[in-house]
C-alpha angles and dihedrals in degrees: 000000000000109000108233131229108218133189130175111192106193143126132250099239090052111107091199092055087046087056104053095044089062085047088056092042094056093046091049094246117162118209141158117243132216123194100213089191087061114031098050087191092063084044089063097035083058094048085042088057098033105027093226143071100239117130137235103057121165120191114207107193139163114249090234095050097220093146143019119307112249117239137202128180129201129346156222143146089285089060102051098098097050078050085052104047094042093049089040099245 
């Protein structure tokens, strides 16, 4: 089992964030969380990495770092299995 480094850039006032914490939260995921509205450094680390400014993004990487960061962007109920398979779940 590879650990997982996971980072969810979003803002507080994002239903879709909000969202996909609370999907986290029921699956026992822990993540650390950046407020891009907020921490104008991990705004531009997230742009940096996506290229654009959407919320929610959710980077999926390997502790080791041996190989690219996964990254998701948005979500909603559509999306969960590509969430589940990508945080092997």
């Amino acid at each position: 089992l590879v650990m997982k480094k996971i980072t969810l850039y979003g803002t507080p006032i994002c239903v879709h964030c909000t969202a996909l914490k609370a999907f986290l939260k029921e699956k026992d995921v822990e993540y650390t969380y950046y407020n891009v509205l907020d921490d104008q450094s991990k705004a531009e680390e997230m742009i940096d990495l996506t290229h654009q400014t959407a919320v929610p993004v959710l980077v999926i990487a390997d502790k080791e770092e041996k190989s690219d960061p996964q990254i998701l962007i948005g979500f909603n109920e559509s999306m969960i299995p590509e969430y589940e398979l990508a945080l092997g779940l």
